[in-house]
Every structure is written in structure tokens, then in C-alpha cells.
C-alpha positions as CSV (number, residue, x, y, z in Angstrom):
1,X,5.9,-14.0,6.4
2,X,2.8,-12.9,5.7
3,X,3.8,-10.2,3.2
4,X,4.5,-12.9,0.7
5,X,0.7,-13.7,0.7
6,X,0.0,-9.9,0.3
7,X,2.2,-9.0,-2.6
8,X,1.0,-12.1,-4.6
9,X,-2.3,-10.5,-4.3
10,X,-1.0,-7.3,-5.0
11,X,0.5,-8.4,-8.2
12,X,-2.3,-10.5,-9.4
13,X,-4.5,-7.7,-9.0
14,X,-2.2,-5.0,-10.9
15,X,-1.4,-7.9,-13.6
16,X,-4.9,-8.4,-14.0
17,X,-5.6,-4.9,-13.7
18,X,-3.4,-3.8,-16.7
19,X,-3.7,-6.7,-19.0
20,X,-7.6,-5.6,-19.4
21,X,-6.4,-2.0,-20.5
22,X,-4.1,-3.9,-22.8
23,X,-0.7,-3.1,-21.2
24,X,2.2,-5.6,-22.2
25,X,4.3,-3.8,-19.6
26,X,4.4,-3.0,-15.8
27,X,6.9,-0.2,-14.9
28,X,5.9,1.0,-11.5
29,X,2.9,0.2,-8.7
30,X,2.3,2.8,-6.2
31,X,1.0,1.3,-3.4
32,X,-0.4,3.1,0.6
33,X,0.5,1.1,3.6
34,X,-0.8,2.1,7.0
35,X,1.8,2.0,9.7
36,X,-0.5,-0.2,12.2
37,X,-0.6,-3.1,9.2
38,X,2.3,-4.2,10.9
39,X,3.6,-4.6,7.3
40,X,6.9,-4.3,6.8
41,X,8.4,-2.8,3.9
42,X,11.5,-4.4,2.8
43,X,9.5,-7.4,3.2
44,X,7.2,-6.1,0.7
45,X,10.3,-5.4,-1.4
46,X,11.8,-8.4,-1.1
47,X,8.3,-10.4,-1.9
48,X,7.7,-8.4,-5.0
49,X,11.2,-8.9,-6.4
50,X,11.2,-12.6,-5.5
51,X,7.4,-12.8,-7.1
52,X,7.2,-10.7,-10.4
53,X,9.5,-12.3,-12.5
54,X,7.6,-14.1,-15.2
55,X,5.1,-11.2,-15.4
56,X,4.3,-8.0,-17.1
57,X,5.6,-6.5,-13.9
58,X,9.2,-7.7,-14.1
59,X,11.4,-5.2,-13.2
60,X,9.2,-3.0,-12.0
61,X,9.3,-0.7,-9.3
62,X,6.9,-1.1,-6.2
63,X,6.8,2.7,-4.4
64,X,5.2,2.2,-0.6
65,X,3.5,5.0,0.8
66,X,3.7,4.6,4.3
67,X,0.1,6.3,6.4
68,X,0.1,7.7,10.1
69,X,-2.4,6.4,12.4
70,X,-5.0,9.1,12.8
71,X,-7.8,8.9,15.7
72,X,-11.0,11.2,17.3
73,X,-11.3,11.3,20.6
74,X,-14.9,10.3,21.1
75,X,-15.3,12.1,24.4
76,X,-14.7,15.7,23.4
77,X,-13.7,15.6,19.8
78,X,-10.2,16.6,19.1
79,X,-7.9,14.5,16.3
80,X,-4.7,13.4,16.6
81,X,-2.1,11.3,15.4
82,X,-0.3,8.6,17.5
83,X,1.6,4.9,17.5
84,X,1.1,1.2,17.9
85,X,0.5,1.4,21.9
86,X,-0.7,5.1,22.5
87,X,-3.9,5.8,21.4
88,X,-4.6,8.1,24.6
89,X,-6.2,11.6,23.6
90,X,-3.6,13.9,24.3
91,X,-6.3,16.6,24.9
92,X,-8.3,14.8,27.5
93,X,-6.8,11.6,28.2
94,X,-9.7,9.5,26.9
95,X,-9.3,5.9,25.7
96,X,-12.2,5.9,23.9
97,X,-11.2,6.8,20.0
98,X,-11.9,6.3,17.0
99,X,-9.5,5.0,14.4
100,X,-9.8,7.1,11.4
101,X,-6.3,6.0,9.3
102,X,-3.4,4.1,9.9
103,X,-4.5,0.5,8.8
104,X,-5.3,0.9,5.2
105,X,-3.6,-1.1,2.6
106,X,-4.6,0.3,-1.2
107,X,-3.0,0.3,-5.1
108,X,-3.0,4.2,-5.5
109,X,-1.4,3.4,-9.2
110,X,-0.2,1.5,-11.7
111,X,2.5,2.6,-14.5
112,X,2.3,0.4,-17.4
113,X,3.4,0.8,-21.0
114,X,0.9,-0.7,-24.3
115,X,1.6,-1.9,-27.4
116,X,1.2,1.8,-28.9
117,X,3.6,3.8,-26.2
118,X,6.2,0.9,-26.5
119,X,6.1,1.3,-30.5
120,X,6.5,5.3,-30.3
121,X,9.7,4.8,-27.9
């Protein structure tokens, strides 16, 4: 399961992430997933509850925001969206497109409490 590998990174880098801007807490990473990742999300959920404990981001929520795939038609222009197997241009029937979205994988955000907030609660 290669989502294992994926949210270990994910967490190191939100760990790491919110330790320099001194957070002692993690409550929620925010996180875009392109649909032709072939990532799966309770996977993901199931990695990042199995792998945060013993870090600032313990209990903490992970939100996934899952991203069409998006392509151009190089032939005569025209966008549209699509799946895995049918990147055909619906206007023109071209094979020949571009990808512009559907494979990212990004942190949009990272909620996390300091020393200060958890002191004023």
C-alpha cells in the first residue's frame, strides 16, 4: 500500500512544517488529491490514523480534497473534464490532449494550535 509511504511524508512535512512556526499542536491538515493518483482515500485515512500517534498531529483530522481530471484538446482547443480511460475530446474526437489537472497531490493547510492560543483556551 503505497499510501502508507505517502502519508508518512505527508506528516513529516506538516510536523516539520508547524514545529518551525512553534505549534505544540496539530488539529487539522487539509490536503488536494487528484483523482488519476490512483490514491485511495480511506487508505489515506487509515495510514494517517495508524501513523500520527506519537506526534503533534495526534488526533488530528486529515480533510482530502478530491480534483477532477481536466484536459485541452491540442487539436482545436476546447477543455474538458473526463476519467481514468477517456481522455477523448468530446468536441472533436482527438487523442491528442493535454493534461492540465487531475494528478496533483498538495498540503493546502495546516491547523495547529501554539503555546499562546492553547494558554488563552
Amino acid at each position: 500500500m503505497h499510501e502508507m509511504g505517502i502519508t508518512q511524508s505527508i506528516i513529516s512535512t506538516v510536523v516539520e512544517a508547524a514545529e518551525e512556526q512553534g505549534a505544540t499542536k496539530i488539529s487539522e491538515v487539509r490536503i488536494s488529491v487528484g483523482e488519476l493518483t490512483e490514491i485511495v482515500d480511506f487508505a489515506l485515512q487509515f495510514a494517517w490514523e495508524a501513523l500520527t500517534p506519537g506526534t503533534i498531529a495526534e488526533g488530528s483530522t486529515l480533510t482530502i480534497n478530491k480534483i477532477g481530471a481536466k484536459s485541452r484538446c491540442s487539436t482545436c482547443g476546447e477543455e474538458f473534464e473526463h476519467g481514468r480511460f477517456d481522455m477523448v475530446c468530446p468536441k472533436c474526437s482527438s487523442f491528442m490532449c493535454e493534461q492540465l489537472q487531475g494528478r496533483e497531490l498538495r498540503i493546502d493547510s495546516i491547523e495547529a494550535e501554539t503555546p499562546e492560543q492553547a494558554a488563552s483556551s
